[in-house]
Each structure stands twice: as C-alpha cells, then as structure tokens.
N, C-alpha and C positions, 0 to 999 in steps of 0.2 A: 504494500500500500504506500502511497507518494502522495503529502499534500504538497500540490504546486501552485507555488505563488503568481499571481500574475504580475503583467509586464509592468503593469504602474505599482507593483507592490516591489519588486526589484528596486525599479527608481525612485520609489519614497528611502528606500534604502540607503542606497549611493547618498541621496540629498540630506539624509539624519549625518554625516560629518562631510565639512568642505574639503577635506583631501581625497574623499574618494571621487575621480570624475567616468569612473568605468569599474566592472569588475574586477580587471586587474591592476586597484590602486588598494585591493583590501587584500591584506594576509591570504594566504595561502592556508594555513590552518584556522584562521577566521573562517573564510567558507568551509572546510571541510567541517568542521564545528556544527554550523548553520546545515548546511546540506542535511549532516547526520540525523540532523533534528527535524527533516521533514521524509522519514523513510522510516515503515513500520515494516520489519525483517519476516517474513514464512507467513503473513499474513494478509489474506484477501478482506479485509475490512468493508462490508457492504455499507450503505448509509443507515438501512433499514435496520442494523446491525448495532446502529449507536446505541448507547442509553445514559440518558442523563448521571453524571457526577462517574462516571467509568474514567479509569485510568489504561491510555495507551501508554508504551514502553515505544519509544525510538531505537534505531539502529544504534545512534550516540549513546543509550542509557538514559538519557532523558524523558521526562515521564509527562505526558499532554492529559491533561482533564478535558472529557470532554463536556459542554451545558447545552444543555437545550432546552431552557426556561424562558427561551427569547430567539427561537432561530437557533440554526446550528451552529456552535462556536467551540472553539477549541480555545482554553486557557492556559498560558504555561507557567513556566518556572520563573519567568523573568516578569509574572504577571502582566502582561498580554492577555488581549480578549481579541483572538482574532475569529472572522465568520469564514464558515463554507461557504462557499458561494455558487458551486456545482458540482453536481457529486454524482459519483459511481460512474465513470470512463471507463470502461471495461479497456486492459490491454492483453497481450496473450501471457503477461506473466505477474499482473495484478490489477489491480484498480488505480485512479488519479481521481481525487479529490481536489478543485481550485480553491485557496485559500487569499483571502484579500491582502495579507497584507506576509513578509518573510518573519517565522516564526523565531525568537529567541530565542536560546538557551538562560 
C-alpha cells in the first residue's frame, strides 16, 4: 500500500524551507525518511478496510493513525492531519491511496 502525495503536496513541501528549490536540494536520507513513511510493507490496505483510530505501521516503522470522524484522514507522528483524497488504485502489486498533503515522520 502507497499513500501518494500529490503534485501540489510535493510543492507545499519544497516551499515549507527557502533552500529547497527542487527535490534534489533536500537530503538524500530526508527523502528516504519521508518516502519510508508513505509505504505500508505485505499489505493491500483496501479503503473499505479503514476503521477509525486503527494504527498502520510504515515501511520506516513509523506508525499513521488512521480518523475518520470527518473524512478520511491519516494523523501522524509529527501530528499532521493529513486527508485521502482518492482511494483504492488498484496496481498489480498493491493499492495507491492520494494523500493531500507529504506525510511527516
């Protein structure tokens, strides 16, 4: 399972510090970090599948709450309240969930 950011969620990114003016002006283990944190490992996580206050495990070890008292939203560690915003992309070796905004560790 893969939540992916969209393209204006990349670039609210890059714009949270003025040195970054592309991806390759952030760490190298910054993104691996980041990346890790949007990748659930041996798992097809359907939508239908959520349930409120559940905890996913990322690839990184990092742990997403998921709420869905308001919409589908994933809260993290870095307290982020980030929304699904399309969900269950069927690909031939999991699912993609679009998330609005790159999720923190």
């Amino acid at each position: 399972t893969v939540f992916a950011p969209t393209n204006q969620a990349f670039q609210d990114l890059l714009d949270s510090d003025p040195s970054w003016n592309s991806l390759n002006d952030i760490p190298v283990s910054t993104l691996e970090t980041v990346l890790n944190y949007h990748v659930v490992d041996g798992v097809n996580v359907q939508s239908d599948e959520l349930v409120n206050n559940a905890t996913i495990t990322t690839f990184g070890g990092s742990d997403l709450t998921v709420d869905l008292s308001s919409g589908a939203k994933l809260e993290t560690s870095s307290s982020q309240s980030v929304d699904i915003i399309f969900t269950d992309v069927q690909s031939t070796n999991g699912v993609v969930h679009v998330v609005d905004a790159v999720l923190l560790p």
